[in-house]
N, C-alpha and C positions, 0 to 999 in steps of 0.2 A: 764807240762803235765805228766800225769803216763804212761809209758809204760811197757808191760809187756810181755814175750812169752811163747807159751807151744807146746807140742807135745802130741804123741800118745803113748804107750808103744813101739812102735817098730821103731820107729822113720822118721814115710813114710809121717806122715803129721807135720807142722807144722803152727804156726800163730801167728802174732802179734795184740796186743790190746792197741792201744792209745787212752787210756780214763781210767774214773774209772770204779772200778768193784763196783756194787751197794751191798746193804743187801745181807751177806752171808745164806742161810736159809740151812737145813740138813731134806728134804722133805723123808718121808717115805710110800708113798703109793706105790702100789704093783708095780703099771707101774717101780717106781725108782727103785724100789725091782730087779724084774727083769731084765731089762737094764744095772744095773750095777754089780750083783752078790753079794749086800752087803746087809746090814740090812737097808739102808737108803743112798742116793746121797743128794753132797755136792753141791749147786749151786747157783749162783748169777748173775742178772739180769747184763748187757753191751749192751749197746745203738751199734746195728747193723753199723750201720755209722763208729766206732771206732774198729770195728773186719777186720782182713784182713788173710788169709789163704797165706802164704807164699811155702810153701811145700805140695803134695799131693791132690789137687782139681781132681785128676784123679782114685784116690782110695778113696775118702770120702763118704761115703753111707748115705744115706739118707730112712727111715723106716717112717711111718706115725702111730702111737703106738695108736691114735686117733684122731677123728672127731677133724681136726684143729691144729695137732700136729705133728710136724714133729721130728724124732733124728737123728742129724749127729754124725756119727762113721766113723772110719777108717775100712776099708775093709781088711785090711791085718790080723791087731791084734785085732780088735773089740772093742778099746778104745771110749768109749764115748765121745764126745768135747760139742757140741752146742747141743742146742732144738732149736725150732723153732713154737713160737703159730700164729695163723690167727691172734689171738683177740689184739695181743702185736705185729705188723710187726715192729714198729720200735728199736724194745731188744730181744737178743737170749738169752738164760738161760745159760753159762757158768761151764762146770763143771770144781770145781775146782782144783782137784785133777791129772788134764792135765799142771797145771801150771808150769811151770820152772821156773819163777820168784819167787823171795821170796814176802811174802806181810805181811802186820802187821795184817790186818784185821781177825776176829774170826765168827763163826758164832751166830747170834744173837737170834734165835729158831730152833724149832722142828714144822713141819708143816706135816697133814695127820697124825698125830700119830694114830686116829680111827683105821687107818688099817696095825699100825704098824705090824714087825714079831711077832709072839705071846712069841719067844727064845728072843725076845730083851729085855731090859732093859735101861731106857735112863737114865745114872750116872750123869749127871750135872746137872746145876740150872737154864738153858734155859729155857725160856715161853715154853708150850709146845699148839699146837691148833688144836685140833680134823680134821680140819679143812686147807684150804687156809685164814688165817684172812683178 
């Protein structure tokens, strides 16, 4: 079984993940935009059942960014970790850029690019999909 852990920038949460981490995808619509400060969040589906927050359930904030949509963040340094959809109760979206674990896995597209930054530029050979394909 793969196990994996990650924290926060500041190190107030943390959590382990026993299981796999599904399709890595690199989602650029404005909500990730924002959320994360970047041009684009790195994230991958994990079957809720296999996430367990070992560190920090007392500072992990939780934001509803939309109808159905929940993000959990650290409250201290504002790190991203989980989302959270109605439509998906059994997988959190995973970012993965909280990981401490090393992984081989690559991201496999570009999703929402319709509303990518307009400064971005996507340099690699990933599908890209206007769109959630």
């Amino acid at each position: 079984m793969e196990k994996y852990t990650g924290s926060c920038l500041c190190g107030a949460v943390h959590y382990e993940l026993n299981g796999a981490i599904g399709e890595i995808v690199q989602c650029h619509c404005s909500k990730c935009r924002k959320a994360n400060g970047t041009a684009y969040a790195t994230n991958a589906p994990i079957a809720k059942a296999d996430f367990k927050l070992t560190a920090g359930e007392d500072v992990l904030k939780r934001y509803a960014s939309s109808a159905g949509t929940q993000r959990c963040f650290c409250g201290n340094c504002g790190s991203p970790i989980i989302s959270i959809k109605a439509d998906t109760p059994d997988f959190y979206r995973l970012r993965i850029g909280t990981l401490d674990t090393k992984i081989a896995q690559s991201p496999v597209c570009h999703i929402f690019t319709a509303s990518k930054a307009e400064w971005e530029q996507i340099a690699d050979d990933l599908p890209q999909y206007a769109e959630r394909p």
